[in-house]
C-alpha positions as MATLAB code, in Angstrom:
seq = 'XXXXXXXXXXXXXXXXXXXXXXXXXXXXXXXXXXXXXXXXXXXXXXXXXXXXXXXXXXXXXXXXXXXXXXXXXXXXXXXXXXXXXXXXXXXXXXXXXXXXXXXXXXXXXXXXXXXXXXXXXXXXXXXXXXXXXXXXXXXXXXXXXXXXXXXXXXXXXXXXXXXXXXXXXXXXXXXXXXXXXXXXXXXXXXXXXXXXXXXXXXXXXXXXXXXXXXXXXXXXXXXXXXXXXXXXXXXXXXXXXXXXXXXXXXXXXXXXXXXXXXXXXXXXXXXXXXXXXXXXXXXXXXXXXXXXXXXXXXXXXXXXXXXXXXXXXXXXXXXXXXXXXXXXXXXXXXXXXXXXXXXXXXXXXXXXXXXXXXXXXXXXXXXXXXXXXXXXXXXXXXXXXXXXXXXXXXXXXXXXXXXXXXXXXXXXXXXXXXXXXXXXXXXXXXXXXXXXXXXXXXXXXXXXXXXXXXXXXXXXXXXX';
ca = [
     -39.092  -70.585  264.884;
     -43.036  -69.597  263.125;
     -45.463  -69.104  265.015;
     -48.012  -72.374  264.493;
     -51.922  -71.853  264.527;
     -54.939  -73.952  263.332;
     -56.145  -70.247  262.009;
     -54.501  -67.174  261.206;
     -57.132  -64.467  259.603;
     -55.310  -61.347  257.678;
     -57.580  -58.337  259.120;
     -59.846  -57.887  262.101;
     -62.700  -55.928  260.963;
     -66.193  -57.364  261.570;
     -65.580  -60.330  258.984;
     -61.893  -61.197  260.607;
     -62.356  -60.848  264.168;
     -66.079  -62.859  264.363;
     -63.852  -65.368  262.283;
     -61.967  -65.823  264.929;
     -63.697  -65.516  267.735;
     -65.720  -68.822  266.164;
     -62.954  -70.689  265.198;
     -61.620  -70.236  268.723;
     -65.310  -71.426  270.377;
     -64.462  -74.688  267.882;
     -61.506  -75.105  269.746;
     -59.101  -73.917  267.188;
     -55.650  -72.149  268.153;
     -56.241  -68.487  266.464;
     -54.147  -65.808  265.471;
     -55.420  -62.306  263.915;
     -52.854  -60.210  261.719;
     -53.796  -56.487  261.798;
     -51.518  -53.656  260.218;
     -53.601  -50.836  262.162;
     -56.722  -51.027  264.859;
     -58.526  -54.168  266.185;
     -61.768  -53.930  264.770;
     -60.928  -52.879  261.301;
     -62.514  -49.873  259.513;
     -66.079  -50.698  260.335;
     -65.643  -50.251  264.023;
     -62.783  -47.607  264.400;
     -63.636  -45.515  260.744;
     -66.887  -46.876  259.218;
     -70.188  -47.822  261.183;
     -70.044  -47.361  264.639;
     -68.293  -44.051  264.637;
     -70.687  -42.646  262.257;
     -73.800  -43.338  263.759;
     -72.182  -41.474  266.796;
     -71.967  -38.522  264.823;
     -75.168  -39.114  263.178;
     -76.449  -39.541  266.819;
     -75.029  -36.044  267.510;
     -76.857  -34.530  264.621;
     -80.029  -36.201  265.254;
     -80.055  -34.409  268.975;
     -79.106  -30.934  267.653;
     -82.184  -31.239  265.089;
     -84.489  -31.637  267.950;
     -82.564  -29.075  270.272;
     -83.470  -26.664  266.785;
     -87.141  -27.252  266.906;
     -87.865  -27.963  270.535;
     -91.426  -25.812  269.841;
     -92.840  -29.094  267.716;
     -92.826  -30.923  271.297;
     -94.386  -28.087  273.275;
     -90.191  -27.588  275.048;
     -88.160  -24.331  275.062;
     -84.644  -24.555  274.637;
     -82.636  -21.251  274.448;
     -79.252  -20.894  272.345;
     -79.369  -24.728  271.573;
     -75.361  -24.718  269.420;
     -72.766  -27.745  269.666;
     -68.656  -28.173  270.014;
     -67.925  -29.178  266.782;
     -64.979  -30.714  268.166;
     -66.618  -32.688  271.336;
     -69.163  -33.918  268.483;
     -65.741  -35.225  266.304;
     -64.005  -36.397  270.011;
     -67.355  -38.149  271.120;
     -67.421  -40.234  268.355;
     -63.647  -41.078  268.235;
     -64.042  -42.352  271.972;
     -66.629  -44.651  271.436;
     -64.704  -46.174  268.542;
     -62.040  -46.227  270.499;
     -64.012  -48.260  273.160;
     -65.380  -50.408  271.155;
     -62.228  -51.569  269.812;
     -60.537  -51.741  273.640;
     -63.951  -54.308  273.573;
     -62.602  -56.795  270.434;
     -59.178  -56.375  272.357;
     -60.929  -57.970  275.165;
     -62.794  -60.777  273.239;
     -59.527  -61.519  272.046;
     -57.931  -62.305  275.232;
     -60.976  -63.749  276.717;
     -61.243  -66.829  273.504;
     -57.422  -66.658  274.098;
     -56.978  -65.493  270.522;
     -53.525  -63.895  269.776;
     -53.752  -60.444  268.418;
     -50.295  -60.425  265.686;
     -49.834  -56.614  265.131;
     -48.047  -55.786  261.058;
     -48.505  -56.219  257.633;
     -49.399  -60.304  256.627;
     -48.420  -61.435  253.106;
     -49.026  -64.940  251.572;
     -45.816  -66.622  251.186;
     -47.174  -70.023  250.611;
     -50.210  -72.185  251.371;
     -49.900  -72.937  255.339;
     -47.244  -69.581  255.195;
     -47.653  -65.814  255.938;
     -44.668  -63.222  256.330;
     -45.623  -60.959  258.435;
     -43.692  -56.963  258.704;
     -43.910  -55.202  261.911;
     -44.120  -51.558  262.302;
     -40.426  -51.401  262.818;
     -39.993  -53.371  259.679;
     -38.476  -56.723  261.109;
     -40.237  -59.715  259.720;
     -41.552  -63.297  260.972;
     -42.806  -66.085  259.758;
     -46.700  -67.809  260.649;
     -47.560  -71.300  260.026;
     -51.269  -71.717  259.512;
     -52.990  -74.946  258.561;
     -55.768  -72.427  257.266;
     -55.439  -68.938  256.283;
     -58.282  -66.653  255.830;
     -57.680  -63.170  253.910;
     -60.439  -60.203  255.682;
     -58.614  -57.050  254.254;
     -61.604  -55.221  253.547;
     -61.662  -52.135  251.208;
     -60.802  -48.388  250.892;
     -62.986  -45.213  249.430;
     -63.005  -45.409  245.881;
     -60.572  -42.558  243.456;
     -62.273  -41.351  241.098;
     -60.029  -39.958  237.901;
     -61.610  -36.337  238.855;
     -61.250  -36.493  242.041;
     -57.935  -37.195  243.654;
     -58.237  -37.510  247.477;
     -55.704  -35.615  249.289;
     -56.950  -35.862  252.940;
     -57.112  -31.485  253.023;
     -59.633  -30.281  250.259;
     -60.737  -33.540  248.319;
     -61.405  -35.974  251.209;
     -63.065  -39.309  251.656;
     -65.077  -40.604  254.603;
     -61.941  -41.383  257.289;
     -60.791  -37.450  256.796;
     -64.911  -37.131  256.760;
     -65.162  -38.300  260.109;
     -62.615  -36.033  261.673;
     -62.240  -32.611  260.299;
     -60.637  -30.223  262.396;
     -63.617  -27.931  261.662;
     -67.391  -27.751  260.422;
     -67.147  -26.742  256.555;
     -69.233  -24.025  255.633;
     -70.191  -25.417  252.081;
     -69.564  -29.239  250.934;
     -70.212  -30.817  247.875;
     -70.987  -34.912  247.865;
     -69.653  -37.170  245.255;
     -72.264  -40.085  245.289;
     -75.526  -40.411  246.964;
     -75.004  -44.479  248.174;
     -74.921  -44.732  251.990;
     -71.904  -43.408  252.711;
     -72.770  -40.278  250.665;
     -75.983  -39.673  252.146;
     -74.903  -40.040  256.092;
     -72.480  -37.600  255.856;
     -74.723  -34.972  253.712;
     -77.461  -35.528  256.838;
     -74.537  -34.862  259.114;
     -73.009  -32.161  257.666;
     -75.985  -30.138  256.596;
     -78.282  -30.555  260.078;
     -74.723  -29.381  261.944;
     -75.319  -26.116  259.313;
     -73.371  -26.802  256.165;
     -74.708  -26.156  253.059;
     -74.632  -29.446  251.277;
     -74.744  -30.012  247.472;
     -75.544  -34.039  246.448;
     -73.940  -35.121  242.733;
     -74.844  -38.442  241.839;
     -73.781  -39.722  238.399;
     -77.179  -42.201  237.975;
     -80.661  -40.968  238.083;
     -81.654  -40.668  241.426;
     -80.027  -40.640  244.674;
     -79.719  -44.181  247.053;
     -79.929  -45.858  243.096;
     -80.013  -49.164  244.560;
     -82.915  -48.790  246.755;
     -86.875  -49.200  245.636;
     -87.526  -45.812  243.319;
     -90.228  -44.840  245.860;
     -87.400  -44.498  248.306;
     -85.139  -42.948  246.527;
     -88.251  -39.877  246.004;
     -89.002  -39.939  249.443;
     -85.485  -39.395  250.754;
     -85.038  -36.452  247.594;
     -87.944  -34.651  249.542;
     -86.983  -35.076  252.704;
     -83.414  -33.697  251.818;
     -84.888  -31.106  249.663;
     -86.734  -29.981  253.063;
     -83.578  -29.623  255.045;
     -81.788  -27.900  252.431;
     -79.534  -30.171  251.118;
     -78.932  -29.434  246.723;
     -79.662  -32.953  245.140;
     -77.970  -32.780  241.401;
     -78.984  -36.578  239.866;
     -78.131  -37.421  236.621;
     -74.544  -35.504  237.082;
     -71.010  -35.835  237.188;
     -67.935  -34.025  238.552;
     -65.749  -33.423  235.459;
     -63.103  -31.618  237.617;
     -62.167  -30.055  240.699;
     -59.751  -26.622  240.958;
     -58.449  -26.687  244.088;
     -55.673  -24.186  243.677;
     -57.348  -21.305  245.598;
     -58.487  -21.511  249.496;
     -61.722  -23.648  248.055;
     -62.644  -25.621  245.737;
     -64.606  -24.890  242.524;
     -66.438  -28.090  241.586;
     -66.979  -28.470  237.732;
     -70.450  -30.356  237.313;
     -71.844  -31.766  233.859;
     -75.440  -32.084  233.814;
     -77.931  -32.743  230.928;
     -78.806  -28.745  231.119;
     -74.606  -27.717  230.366;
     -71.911  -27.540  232.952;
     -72.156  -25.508  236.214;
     -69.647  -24.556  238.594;
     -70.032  -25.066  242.641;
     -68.004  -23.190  245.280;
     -67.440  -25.350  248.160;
     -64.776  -25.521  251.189;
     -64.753  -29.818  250.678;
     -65.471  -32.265  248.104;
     -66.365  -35.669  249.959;
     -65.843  -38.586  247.722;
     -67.855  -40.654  248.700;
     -68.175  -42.793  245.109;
     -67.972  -46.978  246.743;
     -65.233  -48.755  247.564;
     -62.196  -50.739  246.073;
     -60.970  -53.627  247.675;
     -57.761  -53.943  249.445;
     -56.276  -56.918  248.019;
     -52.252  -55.272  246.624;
     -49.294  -57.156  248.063;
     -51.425  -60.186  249.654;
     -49.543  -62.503  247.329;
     -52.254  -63.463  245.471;
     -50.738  -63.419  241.865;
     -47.064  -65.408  243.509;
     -49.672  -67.904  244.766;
     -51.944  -68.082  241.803;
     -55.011  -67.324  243.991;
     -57.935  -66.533  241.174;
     -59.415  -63.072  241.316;
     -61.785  -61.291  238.890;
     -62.985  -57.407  239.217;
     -61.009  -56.947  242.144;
     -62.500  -59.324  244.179;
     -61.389  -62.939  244.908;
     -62.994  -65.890  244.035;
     -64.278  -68.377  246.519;
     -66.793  -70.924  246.859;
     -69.498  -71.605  249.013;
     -67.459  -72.022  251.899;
     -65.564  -69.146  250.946;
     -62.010  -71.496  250.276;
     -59.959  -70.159  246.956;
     -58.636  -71.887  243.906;
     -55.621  -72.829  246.643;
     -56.647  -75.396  249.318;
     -56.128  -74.390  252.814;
     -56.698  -70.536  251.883;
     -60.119  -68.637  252.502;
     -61.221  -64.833  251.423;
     -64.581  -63.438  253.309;
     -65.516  -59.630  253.065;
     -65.279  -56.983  251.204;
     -63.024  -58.460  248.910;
     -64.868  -61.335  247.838;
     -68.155  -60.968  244.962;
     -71.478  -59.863  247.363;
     -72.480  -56.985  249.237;
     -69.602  -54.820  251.122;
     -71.238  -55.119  254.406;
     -69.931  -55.672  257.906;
     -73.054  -58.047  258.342;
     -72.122  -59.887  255.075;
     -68.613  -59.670  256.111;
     -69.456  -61.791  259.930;
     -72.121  -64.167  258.292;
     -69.500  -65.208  255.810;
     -66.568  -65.815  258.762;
     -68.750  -68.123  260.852;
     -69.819  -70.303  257.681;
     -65.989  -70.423  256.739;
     -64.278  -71.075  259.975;
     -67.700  -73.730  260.900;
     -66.738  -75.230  257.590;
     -63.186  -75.926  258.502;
     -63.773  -77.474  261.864;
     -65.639  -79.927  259.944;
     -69.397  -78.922  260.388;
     -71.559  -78.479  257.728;
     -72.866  -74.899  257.853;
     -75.871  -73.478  255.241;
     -74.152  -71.771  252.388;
     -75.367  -67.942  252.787;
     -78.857  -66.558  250.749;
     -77.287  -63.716  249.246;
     -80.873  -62.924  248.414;
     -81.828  -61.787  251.649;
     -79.487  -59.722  253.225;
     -80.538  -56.227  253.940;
     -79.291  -52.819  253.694;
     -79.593  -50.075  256.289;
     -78.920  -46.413  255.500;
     -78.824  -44.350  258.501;
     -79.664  -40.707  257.456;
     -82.910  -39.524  258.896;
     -84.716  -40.606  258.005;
     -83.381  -44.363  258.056;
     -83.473  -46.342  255.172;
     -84.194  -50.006  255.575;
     -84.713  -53.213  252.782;
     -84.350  -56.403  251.543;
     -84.751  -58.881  248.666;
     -86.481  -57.676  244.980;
     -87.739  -54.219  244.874;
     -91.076  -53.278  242.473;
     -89.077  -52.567  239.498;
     -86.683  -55.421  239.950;
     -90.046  -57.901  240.958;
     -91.825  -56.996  237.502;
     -88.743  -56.857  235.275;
     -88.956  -60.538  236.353;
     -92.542  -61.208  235.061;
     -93.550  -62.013  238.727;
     -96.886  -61.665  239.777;
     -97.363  -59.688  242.439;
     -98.892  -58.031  245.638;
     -97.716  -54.581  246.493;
     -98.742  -52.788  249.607;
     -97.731  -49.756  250.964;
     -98.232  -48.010  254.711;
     -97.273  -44.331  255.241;
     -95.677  -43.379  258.887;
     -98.458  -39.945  258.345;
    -101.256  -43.052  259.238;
     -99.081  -44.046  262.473;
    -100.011  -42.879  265.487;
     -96.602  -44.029  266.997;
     -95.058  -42.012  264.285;
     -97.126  -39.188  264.668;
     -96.568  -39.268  268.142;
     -93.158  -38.987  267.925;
     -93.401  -36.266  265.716;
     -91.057  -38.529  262.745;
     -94.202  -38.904  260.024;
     -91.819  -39.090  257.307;
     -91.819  -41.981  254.827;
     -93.337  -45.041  254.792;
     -93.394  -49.074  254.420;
     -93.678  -50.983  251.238;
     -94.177  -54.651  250.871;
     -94.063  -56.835  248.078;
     -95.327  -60.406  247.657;
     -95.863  -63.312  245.113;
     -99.646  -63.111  244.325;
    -100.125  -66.947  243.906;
     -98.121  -68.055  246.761;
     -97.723  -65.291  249.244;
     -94.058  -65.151  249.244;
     -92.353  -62.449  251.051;
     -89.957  -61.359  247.656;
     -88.834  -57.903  249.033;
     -89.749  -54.630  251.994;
     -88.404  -51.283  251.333;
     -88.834  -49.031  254.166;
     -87.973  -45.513  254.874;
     -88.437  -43.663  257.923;
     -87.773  -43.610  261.836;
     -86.097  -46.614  263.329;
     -86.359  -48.533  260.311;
     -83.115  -50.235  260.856;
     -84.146  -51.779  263.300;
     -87.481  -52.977  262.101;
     -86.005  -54.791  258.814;
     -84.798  -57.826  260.563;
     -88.563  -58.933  261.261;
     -88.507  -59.175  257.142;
     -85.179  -61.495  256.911;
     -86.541  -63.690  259.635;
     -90.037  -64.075  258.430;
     -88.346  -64.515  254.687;
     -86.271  -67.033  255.912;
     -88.697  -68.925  257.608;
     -90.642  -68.632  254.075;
     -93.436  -66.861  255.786;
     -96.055  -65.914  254.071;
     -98.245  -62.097  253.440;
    -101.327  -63.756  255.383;
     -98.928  -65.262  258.163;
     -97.613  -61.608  259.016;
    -101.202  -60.134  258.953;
    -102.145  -62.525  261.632;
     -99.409  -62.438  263.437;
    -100.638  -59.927  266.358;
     -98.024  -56.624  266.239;
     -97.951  -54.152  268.903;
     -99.384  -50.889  269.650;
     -98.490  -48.084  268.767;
     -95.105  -49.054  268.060;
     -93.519  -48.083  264.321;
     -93.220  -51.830  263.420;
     -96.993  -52.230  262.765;
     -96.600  -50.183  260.034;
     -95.300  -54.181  258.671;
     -98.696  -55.358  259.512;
    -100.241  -52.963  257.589;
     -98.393  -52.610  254.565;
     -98.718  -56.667  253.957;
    -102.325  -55.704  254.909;
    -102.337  -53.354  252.570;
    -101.328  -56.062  249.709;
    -104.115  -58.094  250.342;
    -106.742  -55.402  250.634;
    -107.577  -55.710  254.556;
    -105.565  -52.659  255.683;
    -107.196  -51.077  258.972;
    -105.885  -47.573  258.988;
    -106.250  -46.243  255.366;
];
């Protein structure tokens, strides 16, 4: 006989297990199909592992210039496996966690391969290849998405590799070469190069993070330049040889074709959604540009059938991806949730430094024929910063000259991840450039650097 649920989400990454643990607070009877590791990609191959590792490198670049804070530390070096098995454990904790969320909201945790049979239906293929059948009165698709292929660059998990292989080679590379310069692309070049590989950057488009503020995008060229990492913008990999024990790396750039020696190519060029064998096309579920339609509630074409994540139009973020399960599964137990301002979510990048923004940059805020207010406060005037020794980068506001809206903040620097949510709140809350000015910020902390970039906009910065 099928198994019978109120909800049954496909995939328990950060979009598919928040889903459910919400549904279940409703009082919904929940069940979570996952083919691999509670927690999806995000928790056991994406985020959290990374900024373990990135954690790891940060320490080693302080053991390597302990002088700068008046220490001595002799023979500083690192276990490039213990760095590779620290960060595997505390993925591997932090999905024993969702496995105990689970059981605590009494959600049932349905291990295999789900596949849309009908609406209400979902045949689901264990590891041993039997099959069952769930009943669902709702069924929300959370599959998330994969690194990208590029035609050039075939991944084959030894030589060309994308981030999962990134995250656990047996062995620190002595030369890499990066395909793409988004964030994926620019953690693992800060990892790889401060553990002591030499690190080459292509990136097809102009300059490197391309979708951040231009600004940012020079200030985090310089500060890779100054570690040593090669930045090649404007460039593509035409082809890779991978036939001796390297790789030679063909690159096209507007001054001819070069040719790079590397042990690794990371491909590190987006994502692509995993949406094959769902039974979207048997079920006539609409889809466009690989990602599946929905509407504001995040239901498809087919009543009674949902798609958050990855795989629906909008940012490929795990913040995105939760945001967008709590206004679905709120929606279906009948409340009447906010639809989601896709216009002020922000994007972290956690290098070092740290990237941090949200809403219009300059370029994008002009292009628009807004009017506007631009201020700008470098981390060199902090005295946290300085301080801290992390004077890097800077903060750069940008508001509506008429009205004061907040329209966007670009920040790069220390910590600035977790500085940007100040931004989203005070933008949601429509808060004004003036507001934020009088709104008392501590000191020294790297935050006021806020204060006085919206300061900055309206000429009554302190300390410039």
């Amino acid at each position: 006989m099928a198994s019978q649920y109120d909800v049954v989400v496909i995939g328990s990454g950060p979009g598919g297990y928040v889903a459910a643990i919400r549904a279940s607070q409703l009082g919904l009877k929940v069940g979570v199909v996952e083919r691999e590791s509670l927690g999806g990609i995000c928790l056991n191959w994406g985020c959290i592992p990374t900024k373990a590792l990135l954690k790891s490198a940060q320490v080693f670049e302080y053991l390597k210039h302990p002088q700068e804070y008046g220490l001595t530390v002799d023979n500083a070096g690192f276990d490039f496996g213990a760095v590779i098995k620290r960060s595997r454990g505390v993925a591997e904790g932090m999905s024993k966690g969702i496995n105990f969320l689970f059981k605590k909201n009494k959600i049932d945790a349905i291990m295999g391969t789900g596949k849309l049979l009908a609406p209400g239906k979902i045949e689901l293929t264990k590891a041993d290849g039997g099959k069952d059948t769930i009943e669902a009165k709702h069924i929300i698709l959370a599959t998330g998405a994969r690194s990208r292929e590029l035609p050039a660059l075939p991944i084959d998990g030894k030589k060309i590799i994308g981030y999962r292989q990134a995250m656990v080679l047996p062995e620190l590379p002595k030369r890499m070469v990066v395909v793409g310069s988004g964030a994926i692309g620019v953690e693992f070049a800060y990892f790889y190069r401060t553990m002591g590989t030499e690190v080459t950057v292509v990136e097809y488009l102009p300059r490197i993070v391309p979708v951040e503020d231009e600004e940012v995008s020079r200030q985090m060229e310089k500060s890779f330049k100054k570690i040593g990492v090669e930045v090649l913008t404007s460039a593509e990999v035409t082809k890779v040889d991978t036939s001796g024990t390297g790789c030679s790396v063909t690159v096209k750039t507007a001054k001819g074709e070069q040719q790079i020696a590397c042990d690794v190519v990371l491909s590190a060029a987006g994502v692509v959604t995993n949406i094959e064998n769902l039974g979207l096309e048997e079920l006539g579920i609409k889809v466009e540009r690989g990602r599946v339609l929905v509407d504001e509630v995040y239901q498809t074409n087919v009543p009674g059938i949902y798609a958050i994540g990855d795989i629906v139009p909008g940012p490929a973020l795990a913040h995105v991806a939760s945001a967008e399960g709590i206004i679905c599964v709120e929606a279906i137990a009948g409340h009447h949730p906010e639809p989601l301002n896709y216009q002020n979510i922000p994007g972290c990048t956690y290098a070092s430094p740290e990237i941090a923004s949200v809403g219009l940059t300059e370029k994008e805020a002009r292009d628009q024929g807004l009017d506007i207010l631009v201020g700008k406060f470098p981390f060199s005037a902090s005295g946290k910063a300085s301080a801290a020794g992390v004077k890097d980068g800077f903060v750069k506001v940008i508001f509506d000259a008429k009205y004061g809206e907040w329209l966007g903040a670009h920040m790069i620097g220390a910590n600035v991840t977790e500085m940007i949510a100040e931004v989203v709140v005070a933008r949601k809350l429509e808060t004004t450039g003036h507001e934020i000015i009088k709104s008392v910020h501590p000191h020294p902390t790297m935050s006021e650097a806020i204060m006085e970039a919206a300061a900055a906009a309206y000429g009554e910065v302190i300390h410039l």
